[in-house]
N, CA, C and O of each residue as an XYZ file, in Angstrom:
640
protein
N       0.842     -1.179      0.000
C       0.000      0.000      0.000
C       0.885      1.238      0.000
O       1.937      1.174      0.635
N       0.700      1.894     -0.378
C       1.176      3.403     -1.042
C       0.973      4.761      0.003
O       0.232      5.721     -0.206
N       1.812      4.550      1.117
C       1.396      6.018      2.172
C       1.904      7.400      1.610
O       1.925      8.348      2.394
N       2.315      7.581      0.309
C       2.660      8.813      0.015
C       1.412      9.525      0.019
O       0.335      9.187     -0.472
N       1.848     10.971      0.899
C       1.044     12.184      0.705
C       0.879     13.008     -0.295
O       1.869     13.733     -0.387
N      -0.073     13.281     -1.247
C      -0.654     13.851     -1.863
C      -0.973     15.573     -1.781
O      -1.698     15.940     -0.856
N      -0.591     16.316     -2.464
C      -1.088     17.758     -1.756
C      -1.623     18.097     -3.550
O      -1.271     17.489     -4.561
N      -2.597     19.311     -3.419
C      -2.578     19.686     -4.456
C      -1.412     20.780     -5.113
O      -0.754     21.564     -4.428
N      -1.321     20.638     -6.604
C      -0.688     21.099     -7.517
C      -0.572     22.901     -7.382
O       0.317     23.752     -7.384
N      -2.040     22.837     -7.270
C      -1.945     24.698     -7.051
C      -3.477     24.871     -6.406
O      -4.374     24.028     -6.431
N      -3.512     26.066     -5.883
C      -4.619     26.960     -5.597
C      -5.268     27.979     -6.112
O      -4.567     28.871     -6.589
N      -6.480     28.107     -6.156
C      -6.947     28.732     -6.520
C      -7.860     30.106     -5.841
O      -9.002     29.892     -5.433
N      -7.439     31.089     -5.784
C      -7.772     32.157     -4.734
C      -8.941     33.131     -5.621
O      -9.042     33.299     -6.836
N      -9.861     33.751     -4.344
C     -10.212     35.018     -4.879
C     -10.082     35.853     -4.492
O      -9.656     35.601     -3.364
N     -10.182     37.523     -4.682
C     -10.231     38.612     -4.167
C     -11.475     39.324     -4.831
O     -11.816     39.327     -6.014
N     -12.141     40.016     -3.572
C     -13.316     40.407     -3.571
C     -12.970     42.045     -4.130
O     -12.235     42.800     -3.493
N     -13.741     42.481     -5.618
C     -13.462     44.167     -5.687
C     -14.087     45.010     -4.868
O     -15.314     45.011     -4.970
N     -13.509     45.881     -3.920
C     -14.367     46.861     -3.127
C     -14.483     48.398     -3.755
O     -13.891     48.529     -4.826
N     -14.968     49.243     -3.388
C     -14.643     50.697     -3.416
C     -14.676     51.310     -2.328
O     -15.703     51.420     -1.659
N     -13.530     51.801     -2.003
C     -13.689     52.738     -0.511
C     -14.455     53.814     -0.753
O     -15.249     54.137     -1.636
N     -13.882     54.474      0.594
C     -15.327     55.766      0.492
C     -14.675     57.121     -0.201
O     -15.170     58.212      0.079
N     -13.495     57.026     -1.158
C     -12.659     57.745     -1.882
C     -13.162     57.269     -3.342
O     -12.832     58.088     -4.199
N     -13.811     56.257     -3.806
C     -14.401     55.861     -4.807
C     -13.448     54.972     -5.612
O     -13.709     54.452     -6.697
N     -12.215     54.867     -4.867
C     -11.065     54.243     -5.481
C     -11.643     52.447     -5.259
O     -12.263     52.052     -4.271
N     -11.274     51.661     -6.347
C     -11.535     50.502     -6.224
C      -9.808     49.729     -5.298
O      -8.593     49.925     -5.277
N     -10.537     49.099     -4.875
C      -9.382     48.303     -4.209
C      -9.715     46.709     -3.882
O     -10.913     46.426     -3.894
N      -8.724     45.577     -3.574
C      -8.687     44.566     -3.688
C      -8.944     44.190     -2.374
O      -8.546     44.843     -1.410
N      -9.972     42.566     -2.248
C      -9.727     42.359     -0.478
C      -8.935     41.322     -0.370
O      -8.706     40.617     -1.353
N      -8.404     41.072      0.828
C      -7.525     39.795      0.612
C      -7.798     38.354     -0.213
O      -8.857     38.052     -0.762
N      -6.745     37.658     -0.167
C      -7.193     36.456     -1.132
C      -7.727     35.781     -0.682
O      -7.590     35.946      0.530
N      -8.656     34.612     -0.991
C      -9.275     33.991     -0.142
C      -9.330     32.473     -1.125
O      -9.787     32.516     -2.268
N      -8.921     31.446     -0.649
C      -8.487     30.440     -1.076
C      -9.922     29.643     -1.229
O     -10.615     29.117     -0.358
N     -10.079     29.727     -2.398
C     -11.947     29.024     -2.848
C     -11.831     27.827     -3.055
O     -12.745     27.067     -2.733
N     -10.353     27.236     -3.808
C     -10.173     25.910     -4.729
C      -9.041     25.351     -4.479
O      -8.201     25.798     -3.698
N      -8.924     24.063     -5.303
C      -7.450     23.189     -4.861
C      -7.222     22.856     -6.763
O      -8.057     23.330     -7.533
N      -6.590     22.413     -7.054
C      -6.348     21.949     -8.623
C      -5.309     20.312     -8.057
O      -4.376     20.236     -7.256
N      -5.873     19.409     -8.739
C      -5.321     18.084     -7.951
C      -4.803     17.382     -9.597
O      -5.194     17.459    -10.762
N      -4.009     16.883     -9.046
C      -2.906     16.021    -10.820
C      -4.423     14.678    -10.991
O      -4.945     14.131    -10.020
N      -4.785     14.463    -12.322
C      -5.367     13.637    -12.483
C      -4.664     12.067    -12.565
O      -3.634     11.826    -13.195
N      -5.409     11.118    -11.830
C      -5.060      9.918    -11.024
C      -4.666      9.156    -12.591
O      -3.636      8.486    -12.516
N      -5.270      9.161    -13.855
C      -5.466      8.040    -14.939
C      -4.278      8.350    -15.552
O      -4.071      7.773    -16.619
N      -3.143      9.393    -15.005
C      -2.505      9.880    -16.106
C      -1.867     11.162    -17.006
O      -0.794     11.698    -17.283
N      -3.272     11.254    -17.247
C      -3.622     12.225    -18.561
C      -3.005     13.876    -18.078
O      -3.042     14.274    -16.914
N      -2.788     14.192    -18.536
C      -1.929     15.709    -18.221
C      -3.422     16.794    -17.678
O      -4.581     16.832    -18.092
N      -2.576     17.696    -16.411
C      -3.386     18.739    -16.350
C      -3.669     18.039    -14.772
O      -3.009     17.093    -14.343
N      -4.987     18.832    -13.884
C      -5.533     18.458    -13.050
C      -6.900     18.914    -12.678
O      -7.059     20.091    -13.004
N      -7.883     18.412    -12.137
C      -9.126     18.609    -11.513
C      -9.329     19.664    -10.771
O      -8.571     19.594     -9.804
N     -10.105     20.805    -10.730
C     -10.336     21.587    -10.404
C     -11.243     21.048     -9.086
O     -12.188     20.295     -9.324
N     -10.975     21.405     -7.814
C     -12.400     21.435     -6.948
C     -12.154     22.453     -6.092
O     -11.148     22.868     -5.516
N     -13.624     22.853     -6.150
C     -14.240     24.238     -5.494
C     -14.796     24.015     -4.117
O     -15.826     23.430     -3.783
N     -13.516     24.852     -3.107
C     -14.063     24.726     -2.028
C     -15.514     25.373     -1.634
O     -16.403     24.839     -0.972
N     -15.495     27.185     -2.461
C     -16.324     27.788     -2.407
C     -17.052     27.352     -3.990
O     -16.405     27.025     -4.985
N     -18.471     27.446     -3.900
C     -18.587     27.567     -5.036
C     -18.520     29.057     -5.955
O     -18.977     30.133     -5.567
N     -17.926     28.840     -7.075
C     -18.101     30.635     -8.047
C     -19.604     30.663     -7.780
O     -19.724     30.471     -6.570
N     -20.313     30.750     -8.110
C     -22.029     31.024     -7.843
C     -22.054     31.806     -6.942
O     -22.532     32.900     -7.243
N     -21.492     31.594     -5.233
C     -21.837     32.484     -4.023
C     -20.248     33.370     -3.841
O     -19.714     33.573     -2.751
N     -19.735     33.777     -5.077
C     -18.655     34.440     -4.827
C     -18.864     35.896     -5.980
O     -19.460     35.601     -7.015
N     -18.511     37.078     -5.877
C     -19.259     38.549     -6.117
C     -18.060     38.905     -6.960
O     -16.974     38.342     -6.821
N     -18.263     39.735     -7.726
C     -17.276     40.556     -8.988
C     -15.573     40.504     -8.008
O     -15.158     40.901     -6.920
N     -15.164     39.940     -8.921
C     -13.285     40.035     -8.109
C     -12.472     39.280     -9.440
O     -12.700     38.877    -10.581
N     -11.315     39.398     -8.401
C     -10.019     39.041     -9.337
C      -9.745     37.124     -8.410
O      -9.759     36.738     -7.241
N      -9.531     36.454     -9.776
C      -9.446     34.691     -9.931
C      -7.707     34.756     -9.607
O      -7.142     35.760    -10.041
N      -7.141     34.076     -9.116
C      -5.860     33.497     -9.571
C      -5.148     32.346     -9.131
O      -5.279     32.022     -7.950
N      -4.512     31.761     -9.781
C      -3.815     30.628    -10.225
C      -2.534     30.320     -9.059
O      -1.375     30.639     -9.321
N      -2.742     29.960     -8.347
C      -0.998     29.716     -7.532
C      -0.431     28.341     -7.251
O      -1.012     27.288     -6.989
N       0.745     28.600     -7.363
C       1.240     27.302     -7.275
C       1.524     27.051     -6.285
O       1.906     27.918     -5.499
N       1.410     25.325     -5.850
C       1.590     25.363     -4.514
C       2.925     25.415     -3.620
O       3.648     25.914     -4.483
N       3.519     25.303     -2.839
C       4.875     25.162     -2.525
C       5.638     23.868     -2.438
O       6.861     23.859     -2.579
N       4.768     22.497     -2.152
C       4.512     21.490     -2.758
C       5.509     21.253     -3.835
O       6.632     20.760     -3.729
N       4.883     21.703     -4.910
C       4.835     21.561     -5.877
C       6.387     22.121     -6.691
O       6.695     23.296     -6.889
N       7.290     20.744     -7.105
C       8.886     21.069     -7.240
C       8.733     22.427     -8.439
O       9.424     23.446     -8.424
N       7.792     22.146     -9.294
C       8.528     23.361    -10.526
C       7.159     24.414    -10.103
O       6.372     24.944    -10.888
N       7.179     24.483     -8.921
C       6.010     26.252     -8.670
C       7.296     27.404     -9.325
O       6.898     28.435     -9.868
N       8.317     27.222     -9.256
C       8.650     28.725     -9.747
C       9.197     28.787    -10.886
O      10.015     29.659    -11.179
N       8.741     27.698    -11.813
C       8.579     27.709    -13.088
C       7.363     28.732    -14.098
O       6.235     28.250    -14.197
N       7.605     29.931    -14.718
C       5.898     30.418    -14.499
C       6.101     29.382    -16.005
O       7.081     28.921    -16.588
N       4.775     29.338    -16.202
C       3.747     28.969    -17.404
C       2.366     29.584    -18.008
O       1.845     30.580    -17.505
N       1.965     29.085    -18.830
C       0.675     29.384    -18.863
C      -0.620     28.226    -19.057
O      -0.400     27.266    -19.795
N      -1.667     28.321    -18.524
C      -2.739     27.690    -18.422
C      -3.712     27.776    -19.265
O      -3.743     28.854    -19.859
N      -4.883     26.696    -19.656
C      -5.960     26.861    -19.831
C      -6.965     26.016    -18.666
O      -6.359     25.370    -17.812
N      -8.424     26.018    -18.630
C      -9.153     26.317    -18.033
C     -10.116     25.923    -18.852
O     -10.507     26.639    -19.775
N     -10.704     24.484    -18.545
C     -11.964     23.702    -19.473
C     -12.857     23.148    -18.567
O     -12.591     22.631    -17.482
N     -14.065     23.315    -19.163
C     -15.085     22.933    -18.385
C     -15.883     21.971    -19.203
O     -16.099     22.090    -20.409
N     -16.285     21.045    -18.460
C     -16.880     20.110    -18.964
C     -18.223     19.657    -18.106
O     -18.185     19.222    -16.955
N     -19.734     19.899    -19.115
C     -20.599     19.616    -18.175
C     -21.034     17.978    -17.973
O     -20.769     17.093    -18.787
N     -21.520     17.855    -17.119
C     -22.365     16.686    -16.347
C     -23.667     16.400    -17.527
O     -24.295     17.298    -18.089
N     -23.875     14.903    -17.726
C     -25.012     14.958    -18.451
C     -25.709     14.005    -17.798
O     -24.909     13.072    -17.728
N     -26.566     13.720    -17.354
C     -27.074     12.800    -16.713
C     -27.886     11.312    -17.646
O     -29.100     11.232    -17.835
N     -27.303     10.721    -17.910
C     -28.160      9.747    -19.210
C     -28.535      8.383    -17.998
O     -27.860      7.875    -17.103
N     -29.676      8.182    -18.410
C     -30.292      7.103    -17.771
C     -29.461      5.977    -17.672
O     -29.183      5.415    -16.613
N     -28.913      5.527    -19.234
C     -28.559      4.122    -19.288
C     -27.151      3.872    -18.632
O     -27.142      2.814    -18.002
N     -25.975      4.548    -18.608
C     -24.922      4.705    -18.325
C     -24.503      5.989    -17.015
O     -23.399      6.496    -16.818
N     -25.867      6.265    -16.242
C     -25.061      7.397    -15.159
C     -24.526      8.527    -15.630
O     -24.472      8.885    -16.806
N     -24.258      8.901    -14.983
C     -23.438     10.861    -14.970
C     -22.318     10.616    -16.223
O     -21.631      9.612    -16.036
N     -22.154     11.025    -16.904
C     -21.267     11.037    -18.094
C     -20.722     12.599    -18.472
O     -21.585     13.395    -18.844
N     -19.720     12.927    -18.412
C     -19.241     14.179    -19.113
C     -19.323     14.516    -20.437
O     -19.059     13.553    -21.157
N     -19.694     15.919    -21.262
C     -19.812     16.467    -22.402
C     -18.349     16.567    -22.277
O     -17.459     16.191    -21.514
N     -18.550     17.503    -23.783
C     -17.000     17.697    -24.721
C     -16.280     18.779    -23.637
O     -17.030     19.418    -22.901
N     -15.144     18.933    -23.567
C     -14.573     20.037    -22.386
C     -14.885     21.427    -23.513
O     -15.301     21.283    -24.662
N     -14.632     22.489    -22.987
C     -14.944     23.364    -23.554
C     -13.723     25.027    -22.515
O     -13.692     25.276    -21.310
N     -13.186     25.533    -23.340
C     -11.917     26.150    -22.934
C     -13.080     27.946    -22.498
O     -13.713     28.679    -23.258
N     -12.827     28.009    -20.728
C     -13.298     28.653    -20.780
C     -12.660     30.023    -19.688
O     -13.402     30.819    -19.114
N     -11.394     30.027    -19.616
C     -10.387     30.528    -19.356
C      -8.885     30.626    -19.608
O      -8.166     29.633    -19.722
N      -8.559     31.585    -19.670
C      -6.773     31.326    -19.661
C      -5.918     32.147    -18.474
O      -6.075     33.298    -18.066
N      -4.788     30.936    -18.006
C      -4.181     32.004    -16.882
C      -2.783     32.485    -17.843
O      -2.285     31.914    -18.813
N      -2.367     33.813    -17.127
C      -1.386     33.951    -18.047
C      -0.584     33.863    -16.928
O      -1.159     33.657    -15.859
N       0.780     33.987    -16.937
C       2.583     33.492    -16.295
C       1.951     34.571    -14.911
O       2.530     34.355    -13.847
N       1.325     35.194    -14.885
C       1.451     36.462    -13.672
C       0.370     35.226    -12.545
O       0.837     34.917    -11.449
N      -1.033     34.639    -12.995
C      -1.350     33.809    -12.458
C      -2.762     34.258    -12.700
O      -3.660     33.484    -12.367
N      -3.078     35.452    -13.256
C      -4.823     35.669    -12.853
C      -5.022     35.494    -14.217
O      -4.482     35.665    -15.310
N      -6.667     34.815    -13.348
C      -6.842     33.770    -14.543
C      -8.579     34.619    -15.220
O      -9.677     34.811    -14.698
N      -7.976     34.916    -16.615
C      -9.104     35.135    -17.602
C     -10.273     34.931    -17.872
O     -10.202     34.788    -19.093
N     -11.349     34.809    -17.598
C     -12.271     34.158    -17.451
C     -12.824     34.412    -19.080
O     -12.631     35.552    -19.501
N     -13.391     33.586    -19.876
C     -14.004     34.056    -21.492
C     -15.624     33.814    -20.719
O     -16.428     34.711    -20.971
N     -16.122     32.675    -19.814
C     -17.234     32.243    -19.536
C     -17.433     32.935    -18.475
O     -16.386     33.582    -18.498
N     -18.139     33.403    -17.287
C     -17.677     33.736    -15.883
C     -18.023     32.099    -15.348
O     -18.729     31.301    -15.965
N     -17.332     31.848    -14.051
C     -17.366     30.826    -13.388
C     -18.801     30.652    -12.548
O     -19.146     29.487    -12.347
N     -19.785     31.864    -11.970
C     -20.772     31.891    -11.962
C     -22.256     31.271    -12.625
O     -23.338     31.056    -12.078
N     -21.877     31.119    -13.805
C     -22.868     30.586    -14.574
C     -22.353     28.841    -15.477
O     -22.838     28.170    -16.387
N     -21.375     28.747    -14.744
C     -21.175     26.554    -14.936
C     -20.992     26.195    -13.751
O     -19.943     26.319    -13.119
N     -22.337     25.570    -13.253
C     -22.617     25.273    -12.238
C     -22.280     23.226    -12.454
O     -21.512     22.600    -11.723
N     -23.021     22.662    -13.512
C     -22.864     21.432    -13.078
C     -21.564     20.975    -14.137
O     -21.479     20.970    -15.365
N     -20.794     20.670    -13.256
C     -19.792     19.770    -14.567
C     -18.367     19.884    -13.373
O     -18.326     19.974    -12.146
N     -17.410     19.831    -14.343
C     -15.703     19.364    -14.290
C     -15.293     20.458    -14.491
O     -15.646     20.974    -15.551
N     -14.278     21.346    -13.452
C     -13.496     21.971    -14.396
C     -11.643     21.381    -14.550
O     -10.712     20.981    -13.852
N     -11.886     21.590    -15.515
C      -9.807     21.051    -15.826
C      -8.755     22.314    -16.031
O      -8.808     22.982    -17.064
N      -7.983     22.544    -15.190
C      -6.276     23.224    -15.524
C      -5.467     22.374    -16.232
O      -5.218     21.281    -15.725
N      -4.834     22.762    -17.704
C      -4.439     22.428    -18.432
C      -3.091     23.349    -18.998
O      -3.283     24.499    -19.396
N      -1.845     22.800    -18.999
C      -0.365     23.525    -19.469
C      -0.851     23.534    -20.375
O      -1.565     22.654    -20.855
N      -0.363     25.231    -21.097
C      -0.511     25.123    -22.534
C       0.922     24.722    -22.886
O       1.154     24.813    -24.091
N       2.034     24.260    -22.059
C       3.500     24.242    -22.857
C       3.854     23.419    -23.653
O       4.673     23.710    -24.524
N       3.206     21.932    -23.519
C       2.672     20.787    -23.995
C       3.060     21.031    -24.846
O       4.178     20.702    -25.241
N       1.956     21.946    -25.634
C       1.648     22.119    -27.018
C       2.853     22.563    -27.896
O       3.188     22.123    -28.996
N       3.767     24.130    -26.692
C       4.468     24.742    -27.593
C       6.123     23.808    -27.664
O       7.003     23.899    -28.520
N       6.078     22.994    -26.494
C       7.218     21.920    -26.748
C       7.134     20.949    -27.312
O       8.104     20.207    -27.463
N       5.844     20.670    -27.817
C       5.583     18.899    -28.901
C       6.052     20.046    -30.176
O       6.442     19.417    -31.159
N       6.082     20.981    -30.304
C       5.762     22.040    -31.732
C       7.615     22.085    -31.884
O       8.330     21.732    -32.822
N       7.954     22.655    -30.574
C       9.328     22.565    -31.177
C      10.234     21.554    -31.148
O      11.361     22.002    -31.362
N      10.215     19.977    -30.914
C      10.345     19.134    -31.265
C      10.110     18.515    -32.461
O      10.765     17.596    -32.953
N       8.771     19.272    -33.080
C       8.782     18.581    -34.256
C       9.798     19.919    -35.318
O      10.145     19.643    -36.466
N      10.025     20.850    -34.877
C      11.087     21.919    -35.659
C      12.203     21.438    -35.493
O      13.036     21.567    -36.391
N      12.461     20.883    -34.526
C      13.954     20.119    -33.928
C      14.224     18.947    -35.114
O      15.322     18.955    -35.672
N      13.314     18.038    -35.458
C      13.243     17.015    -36.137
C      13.275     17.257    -37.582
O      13.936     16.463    -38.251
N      12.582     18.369    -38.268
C      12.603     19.302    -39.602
C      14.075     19.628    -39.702
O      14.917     19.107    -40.434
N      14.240     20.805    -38.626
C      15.961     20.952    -39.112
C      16.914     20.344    -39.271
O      17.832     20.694    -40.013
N      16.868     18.811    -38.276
C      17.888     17.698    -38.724
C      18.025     17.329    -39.877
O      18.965     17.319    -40.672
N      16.391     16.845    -39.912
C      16.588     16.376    -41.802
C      16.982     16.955    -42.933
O      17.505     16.468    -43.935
N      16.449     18.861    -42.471
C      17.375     19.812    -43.497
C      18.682     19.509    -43.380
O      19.131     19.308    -44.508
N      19.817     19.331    -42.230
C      20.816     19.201    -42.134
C      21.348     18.500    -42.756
O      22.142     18.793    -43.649
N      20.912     17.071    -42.299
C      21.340     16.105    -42.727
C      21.086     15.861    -44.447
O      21.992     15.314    -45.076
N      20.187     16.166    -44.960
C      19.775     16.714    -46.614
C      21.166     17.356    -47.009
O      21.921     16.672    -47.701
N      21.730     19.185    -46.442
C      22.698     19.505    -46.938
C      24.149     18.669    -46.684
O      25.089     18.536    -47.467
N      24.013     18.234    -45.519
C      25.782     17.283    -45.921
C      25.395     16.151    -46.980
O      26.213     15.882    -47.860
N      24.444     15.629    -46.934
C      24.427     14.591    -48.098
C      24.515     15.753    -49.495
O      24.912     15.247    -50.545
N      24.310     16.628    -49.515
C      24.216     17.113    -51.166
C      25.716     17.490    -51.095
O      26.552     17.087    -51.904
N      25.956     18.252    -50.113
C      27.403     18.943    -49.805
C      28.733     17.285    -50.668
O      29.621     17.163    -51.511
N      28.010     16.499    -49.743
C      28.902     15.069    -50.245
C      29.340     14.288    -51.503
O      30.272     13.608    -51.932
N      27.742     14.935    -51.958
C      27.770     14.116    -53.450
C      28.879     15.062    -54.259
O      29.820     14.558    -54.872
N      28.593     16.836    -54.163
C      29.426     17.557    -54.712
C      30.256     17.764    -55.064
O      30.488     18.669    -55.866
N      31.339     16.695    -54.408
C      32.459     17.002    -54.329
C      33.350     16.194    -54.708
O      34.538     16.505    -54.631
């Protein structure tokens, strides 16, 4: 049996927007709503769960932190943010729809909202590296330029 401890990956905080009595808007402290946990099957990214729900939380600033946990927190990156709803089908139980990208965090940590979090109430949400993407991309440039390379010493060879 497996006693390693588990912590989550990162947190997820809010800050409530106020206006003092100067009319100036100002920030309230952070207040830790969520956890983001590594998914168990594998698959890259992690599970979003909401301590608070977004629904009973008021106009503010979202953000992304990493945990201390967590060996590459002071690595920044950037995120996406997919939600996937709950469908309830008779024959097969609770089943998830298609994910659907409905935020981005950028390297600073506050996270974009395109959907507000207020209005996806039933479903999944997923944190997802976008670096994945931009390091499978330059691997496959890595693999292009060899073959250019290797193309010019073979022509370079015959040349001569």
């Amino acid at each position: 049996m497996n006693n390693k401890k588990t912590y989550p990956t990162h947190a997820i905080t809010f800050s409530e927007k106020n206006v003092d009595h100067q009319n100036k808007m100002t920030m309230g402290q952070p207040l830790n709503v969520g956890a983001v946990w590594a998914r168990k099957n594998g698959k890259q990214g992690g599970m979003l769960n909401w301590n608070i729900s977004p629904a009973m939380l008021g106009d503010g600033e979202y953000r992304l932190v990493a945990n201390r946990f967590n060996e590459q927190s002071n690595i920044p990156k950037t995120y996406r943010i997919s939600f996937s709803e709950k469908r309830d089908d008779l024959a097969n139980g609770s089943q998830l729809g298609r994910p659907v990208d409905v935020a981005t965090v950028q390297e600073s940590g506050i996270v974009n909202w395109t959907i507000s979090p207020q209005r996806l109430n039933n479903g999944v949400f997923f944190v997802l590296e976008n670096e994945r993407k931009n390091q499978r991309s330059d691997k496959s440039a890595d693999a292009i330029s060899q073959i250019e390379t290797s193309d010019k010493e073979q022509s370079n060879g015959l040349m001569r």
